[in-house]
C-alpha positions as CSV (number, residue, x, y, z in Angstrom):
1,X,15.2,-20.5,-13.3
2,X,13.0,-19.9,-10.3
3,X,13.7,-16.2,-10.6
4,X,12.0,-16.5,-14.6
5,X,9.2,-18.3,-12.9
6,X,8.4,-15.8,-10.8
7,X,8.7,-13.0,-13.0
8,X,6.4,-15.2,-15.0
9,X,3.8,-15.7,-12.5
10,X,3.9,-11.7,-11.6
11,X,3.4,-11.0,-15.1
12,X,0.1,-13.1,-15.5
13,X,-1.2,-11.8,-12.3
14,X,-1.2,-8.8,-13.5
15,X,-2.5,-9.5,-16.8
16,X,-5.3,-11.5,-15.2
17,X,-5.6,-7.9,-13.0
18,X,-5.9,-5.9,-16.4
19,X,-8.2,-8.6,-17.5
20,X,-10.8,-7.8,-14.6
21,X,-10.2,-4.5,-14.5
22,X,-11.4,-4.0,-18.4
23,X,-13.7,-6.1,-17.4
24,X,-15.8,-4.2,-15.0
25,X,-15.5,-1.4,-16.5
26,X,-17.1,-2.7,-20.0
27,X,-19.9,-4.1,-17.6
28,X,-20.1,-0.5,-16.0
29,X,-20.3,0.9,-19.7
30,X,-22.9,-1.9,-20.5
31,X,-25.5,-0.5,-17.9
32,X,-24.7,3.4,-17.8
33,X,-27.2,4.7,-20.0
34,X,-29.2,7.1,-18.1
35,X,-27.8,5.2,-15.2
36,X,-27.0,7.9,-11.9
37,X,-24.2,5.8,-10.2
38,X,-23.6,8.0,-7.6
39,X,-27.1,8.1,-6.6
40,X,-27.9,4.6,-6.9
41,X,-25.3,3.8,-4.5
42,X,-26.9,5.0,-1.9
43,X,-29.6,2.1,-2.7
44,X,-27.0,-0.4,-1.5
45,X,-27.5,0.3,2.6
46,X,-30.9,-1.6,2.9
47,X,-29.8,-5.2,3.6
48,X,-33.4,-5.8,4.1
49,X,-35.9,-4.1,1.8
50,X,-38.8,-5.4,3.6
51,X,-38.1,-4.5,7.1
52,X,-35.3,-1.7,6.9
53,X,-37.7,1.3,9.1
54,X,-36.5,3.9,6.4
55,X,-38.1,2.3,3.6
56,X,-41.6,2.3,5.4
57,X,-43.1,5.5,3.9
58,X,-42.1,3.8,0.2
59,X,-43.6,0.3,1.4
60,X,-47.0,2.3,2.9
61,X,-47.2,4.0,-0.8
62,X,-48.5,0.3,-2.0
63,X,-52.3,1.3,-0.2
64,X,-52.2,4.5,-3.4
65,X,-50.4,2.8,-6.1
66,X,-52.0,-1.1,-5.9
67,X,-55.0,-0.2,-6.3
68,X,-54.7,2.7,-8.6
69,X,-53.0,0.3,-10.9
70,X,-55.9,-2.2,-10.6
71,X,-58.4,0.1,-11.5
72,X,-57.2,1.9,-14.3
73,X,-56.5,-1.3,-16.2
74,X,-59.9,-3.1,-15.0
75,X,-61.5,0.2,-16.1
76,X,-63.0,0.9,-12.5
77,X,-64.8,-2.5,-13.0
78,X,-65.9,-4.6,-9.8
79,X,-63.4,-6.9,-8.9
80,X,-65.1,-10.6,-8.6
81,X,-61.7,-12.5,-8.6
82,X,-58.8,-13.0,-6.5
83,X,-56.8,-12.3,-9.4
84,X,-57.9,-9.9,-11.2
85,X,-55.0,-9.1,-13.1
86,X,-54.8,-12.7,-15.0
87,X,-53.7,-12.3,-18.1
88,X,-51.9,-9.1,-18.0
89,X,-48.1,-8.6,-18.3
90,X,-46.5,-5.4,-16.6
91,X,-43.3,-4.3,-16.5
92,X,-42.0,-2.7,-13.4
93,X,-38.6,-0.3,-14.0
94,X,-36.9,0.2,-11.2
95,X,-38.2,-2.8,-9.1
96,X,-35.8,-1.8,-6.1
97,X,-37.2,-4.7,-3.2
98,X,-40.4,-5.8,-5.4
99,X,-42.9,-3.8,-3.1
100,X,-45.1,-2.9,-6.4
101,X,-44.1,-6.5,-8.5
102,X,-44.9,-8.9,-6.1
103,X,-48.3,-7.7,-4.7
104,X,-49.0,-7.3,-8.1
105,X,-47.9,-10.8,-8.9
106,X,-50.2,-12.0,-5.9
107,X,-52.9,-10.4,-8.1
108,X,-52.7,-12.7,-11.0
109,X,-50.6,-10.4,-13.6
110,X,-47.0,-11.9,-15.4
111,X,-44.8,-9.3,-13.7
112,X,-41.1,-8.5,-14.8
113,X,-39.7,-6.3,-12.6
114,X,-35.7,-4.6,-13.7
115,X,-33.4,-2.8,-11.5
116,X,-29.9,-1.4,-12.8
117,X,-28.6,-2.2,-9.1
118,X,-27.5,-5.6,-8.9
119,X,-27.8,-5.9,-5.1
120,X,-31.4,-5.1,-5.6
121,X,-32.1,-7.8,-8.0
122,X,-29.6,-10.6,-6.1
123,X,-32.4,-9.5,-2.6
124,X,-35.5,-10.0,-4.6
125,X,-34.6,-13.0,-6.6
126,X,-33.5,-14.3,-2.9
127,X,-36.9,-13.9,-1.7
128,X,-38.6,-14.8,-4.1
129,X,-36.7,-18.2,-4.3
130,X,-37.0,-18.3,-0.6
131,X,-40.2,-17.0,0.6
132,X,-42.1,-16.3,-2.6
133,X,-42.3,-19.6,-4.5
134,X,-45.3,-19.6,-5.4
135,X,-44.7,-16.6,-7.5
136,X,-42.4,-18.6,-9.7
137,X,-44.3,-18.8,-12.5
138,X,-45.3,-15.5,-12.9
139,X,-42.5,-12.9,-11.4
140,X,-39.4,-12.7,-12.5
141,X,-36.3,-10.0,-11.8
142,X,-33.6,-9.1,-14.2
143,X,-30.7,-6.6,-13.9
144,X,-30.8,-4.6,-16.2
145,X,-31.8,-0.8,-18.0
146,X,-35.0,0.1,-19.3
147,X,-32.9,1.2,-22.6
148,X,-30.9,-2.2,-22.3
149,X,-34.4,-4.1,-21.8
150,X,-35.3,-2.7,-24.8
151,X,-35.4,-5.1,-27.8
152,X,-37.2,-7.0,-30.2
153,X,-38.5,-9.0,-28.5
154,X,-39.9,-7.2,-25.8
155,X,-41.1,-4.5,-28.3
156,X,-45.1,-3.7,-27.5
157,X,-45.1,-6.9,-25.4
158,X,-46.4,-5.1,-22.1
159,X,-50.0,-3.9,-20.6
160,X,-48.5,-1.0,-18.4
161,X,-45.2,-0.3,-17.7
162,X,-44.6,1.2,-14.1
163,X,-42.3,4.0,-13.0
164,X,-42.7,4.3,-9.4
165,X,-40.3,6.9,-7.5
166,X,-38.0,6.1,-9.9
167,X,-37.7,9.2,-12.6
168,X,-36.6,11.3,-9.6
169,X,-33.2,9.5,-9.8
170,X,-32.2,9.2,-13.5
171,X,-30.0,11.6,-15.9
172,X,-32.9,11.3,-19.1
173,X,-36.2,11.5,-18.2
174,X,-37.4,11.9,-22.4
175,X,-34.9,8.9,-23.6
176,X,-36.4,6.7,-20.3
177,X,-39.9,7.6,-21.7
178,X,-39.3,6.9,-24.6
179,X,-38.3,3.6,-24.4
180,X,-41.5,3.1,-21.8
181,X,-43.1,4.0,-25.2
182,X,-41.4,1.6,-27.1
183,X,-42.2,-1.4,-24.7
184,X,-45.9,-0.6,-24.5
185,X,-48.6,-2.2,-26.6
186,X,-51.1,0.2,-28.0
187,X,-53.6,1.6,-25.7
188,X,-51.2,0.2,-22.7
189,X,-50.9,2.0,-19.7
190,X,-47.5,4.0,-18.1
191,X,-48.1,4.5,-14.4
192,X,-45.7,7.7,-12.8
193,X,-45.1,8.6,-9.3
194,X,-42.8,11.0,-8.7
195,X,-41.9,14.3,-7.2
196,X,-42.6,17.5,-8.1
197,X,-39.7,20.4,-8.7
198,X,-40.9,23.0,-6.1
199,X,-40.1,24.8,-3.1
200,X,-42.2,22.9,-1.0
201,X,-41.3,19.4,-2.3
202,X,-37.5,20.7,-1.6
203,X,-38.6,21.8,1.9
204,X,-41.1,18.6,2.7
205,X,-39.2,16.0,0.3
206,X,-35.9,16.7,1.0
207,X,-35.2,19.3,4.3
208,X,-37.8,17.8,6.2
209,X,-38.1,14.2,5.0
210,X,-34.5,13.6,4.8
211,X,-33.0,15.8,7.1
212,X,-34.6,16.9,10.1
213,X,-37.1,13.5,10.1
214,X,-34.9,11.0,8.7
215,X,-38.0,9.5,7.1
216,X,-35.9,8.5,4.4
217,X,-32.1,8.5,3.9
218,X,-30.2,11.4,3.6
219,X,-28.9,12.5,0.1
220,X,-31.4,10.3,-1.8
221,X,-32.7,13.2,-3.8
222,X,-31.4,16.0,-5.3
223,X,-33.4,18.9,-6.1
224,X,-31.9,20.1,-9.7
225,X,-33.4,15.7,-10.6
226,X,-37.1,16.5,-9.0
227,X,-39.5,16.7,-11.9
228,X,-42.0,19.0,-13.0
229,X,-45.1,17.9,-13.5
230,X,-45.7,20.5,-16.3
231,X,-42.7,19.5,-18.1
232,X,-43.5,15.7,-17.4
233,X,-47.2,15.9,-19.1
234,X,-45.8,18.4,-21.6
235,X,-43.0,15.5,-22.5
236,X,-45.4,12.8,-22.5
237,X,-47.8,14.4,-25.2
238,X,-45.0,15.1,-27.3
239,X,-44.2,11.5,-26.9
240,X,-47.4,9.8,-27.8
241,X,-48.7,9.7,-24.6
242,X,-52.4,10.5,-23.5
243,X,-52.1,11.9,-20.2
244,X,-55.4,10.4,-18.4
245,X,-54.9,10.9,-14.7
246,X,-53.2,13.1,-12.3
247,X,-53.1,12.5,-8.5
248,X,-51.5,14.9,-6.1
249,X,-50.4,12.3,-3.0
250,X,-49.7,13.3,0.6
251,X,-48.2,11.3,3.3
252,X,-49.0,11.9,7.1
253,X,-45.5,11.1,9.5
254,X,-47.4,10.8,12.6
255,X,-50.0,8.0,10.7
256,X,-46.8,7.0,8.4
257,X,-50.2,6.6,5.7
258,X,-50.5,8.4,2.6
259,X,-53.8,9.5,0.9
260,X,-54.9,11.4,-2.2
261,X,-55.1,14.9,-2.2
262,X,-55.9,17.7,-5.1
263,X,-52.3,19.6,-4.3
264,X,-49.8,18.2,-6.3
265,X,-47.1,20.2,-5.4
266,X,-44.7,17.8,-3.4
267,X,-45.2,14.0,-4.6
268,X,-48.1,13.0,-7.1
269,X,-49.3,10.3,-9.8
270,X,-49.7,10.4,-13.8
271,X,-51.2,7.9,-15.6
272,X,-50.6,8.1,-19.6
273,X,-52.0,5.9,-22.2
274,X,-49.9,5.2,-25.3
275,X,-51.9,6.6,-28.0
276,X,-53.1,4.9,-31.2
277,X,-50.9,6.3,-34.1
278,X,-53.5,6.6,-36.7
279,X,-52.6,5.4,-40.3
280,X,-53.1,8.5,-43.0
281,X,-53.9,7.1,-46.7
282,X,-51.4,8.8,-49.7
C-alpha cells in the first residue's frame, strides 16, 4: 500500500513538473515576438538601474532626449509651467530602469512605459512604489511587447511613442514600427535613438565602448542588429511616417556628457510624425 502511494505521489510530481514546464514555455511563446532572448539577457546583471556605473552614459543621454522630446511636442514653444507635458500620454517601449518615463512623468505627461524583461519592470514598479509615489497617478510599467501591447484599446491612444536605444536589440525593426504606427494618434510623434550600421559605430560603439572602455557591457550589441539610418527613414516613409528631425549624437568618455553633433555616423536621433492618411472621394 505505501509502495502505491508513493508511486502515486512520484507520478503527480512529475505531472505538476510537466505542468510548469508547459507552462513557461507558453509564457516564453506569449512574449517572443520580435523578442532577442539571448540579448535581452544580458539586461538582467544591473541590480540597480540607477546607480550600476555601466549604465551612466545611457542615464547622461536624458540631457539630449528630455528636452528633445519636450520641444518637439510643445512645438519649440516657451515653457511657462512646471509641467509642461499635462495632458499628454506617451508610450515608452523598452522602458528598461524608467530613465526616459519617469523624468518625463515629473514633467506632467501620463507615461506607460513596457519592457519584455520582467526583471526590468519588477525594479521600476519597485521604485516607483518605493521612492516614486508621487508618480502614482500618472506612470505606470507593464511587461509586455510592443506587438502584444497592441490592441484595441490602445489603438491611436498615444501622443508620441518613444524608442530609445532599443531598435538596436530587436529581430523586426519594420513589424516594431509598425505597430509604433498603429498605437499613434494622427499627427503623433515617434522619437528614435539608435545606432548607426557603420564602421565607425562598430569601432566606437562596440570595440571601443564595449571592449577596450568598458563604458558599457560587453556583448550588448551586435553589429549585423545596428541600424541604418538610410534604411530606417527609407522604412519609415514607406510606413506612413514623416521623417521631421535627424540628430547625429556624440558622447565625450572623459566628460561622460553627450551633445549634438551634424555626424551621424555612430549613434543619432529621428523624430517621425505619423502622417495624416488623406481620404480620396470615388
Amino acid at each position: 500500500k505505501m509502495s502505491a502511494i508513493r508511486s502515486l505521489r512520484s507520478l503527480l510530481a512529475f505531472s505538476h513538473k510537466i505542468h510548469l514546464f508547459r507552462a513557461f514555455h507558453a509564457s516564453k511563446a506569449r512574449f517572443s515576438l520580435n523578442v532577442d532572448y539571448q540579448n535581452l539577457s544580458k539586461f538582467y546583471a544591473f541590480d540597480n538601474w540607477w546607480t550600476d556605473e555601466r549604465l551612466k552614459p545611457l542615464r547622461a543621454m536624458n540631457e539630449l532626449r528630455i528636452p528633445l522630446i519636450v520641444n518637439q511636442l510643445l512645438n519649440d514653444k516657451t515653457i511657462n509651467s512646471h509641467k509642461p507635458l499635462s495632458g499628454f500620454t506617451l508610450l515608452d517601449v523598452g522602458s528598461g530602469g524608467g530613465f526616459v518615463s519617469e523624468p518625463l512623468a515629473r514633467l506632467g505627461a501620463s507615461v506607460t512605459g513596457i519592457d519584455a524583461n520582467a526583471q526590468c519592470v519588477e525594479f521600476t514598479n519597485s521604485r516607483l512604489r518605493d521612492r516614486c509615489t508621487q508618480l502614482k497617478s500618472n506612470l505606470n510599467y507593464v511587461h509586455t511587447t510592443v506587438e502584444q501591447f497592441l490592441s484595441n484599446e490602445t489603438r491611436e491612444k498615444f501622443d508620441a511613442v518613444i524608442a530609445s536605444e532599443v531598435l538596436e536589440h530587436i529581430d523586426d525593426v519594420e513589424s516594431f514600427i509598425q505597430s509604433c504606427h498603429s498605437l499613434l494618434k494622427s499627427n503623433g510623434h515617434l522619437f528614435i535613438t539608435t545606432i548607426n550600421q557603420t564602421l565607425a559605430a562598430y569601432l566606437l560603439a562596440i570595440v571601443a565602448a564595449e571592449k577596450l572602455l568598458g563604458l558599457v557591457p560587453d556583448g550588448i550589441h551586435e553589429y549585423n542588429k545596428l541600424v541604418p539610418l538610410l534604411g530606417l527613414k527609407v522604412m519609415l516613409e514607406k510606413n506612413d511616417f514623416r521623417p521631421k528631425l535627424i540628430h547625429g549624437m556624440c558622447f565625450n568618455p572623459i566628460t561622460q556628457r553627450w551633445s549634438w553633433t551634424w555626424n551621424t555616423s555612430v549613434n543619432y536621433a529621428i523624430v517621425a510624425v505619423k502622417s495624416l492618411k488623406v481620404k480620396t472621394s470615388t
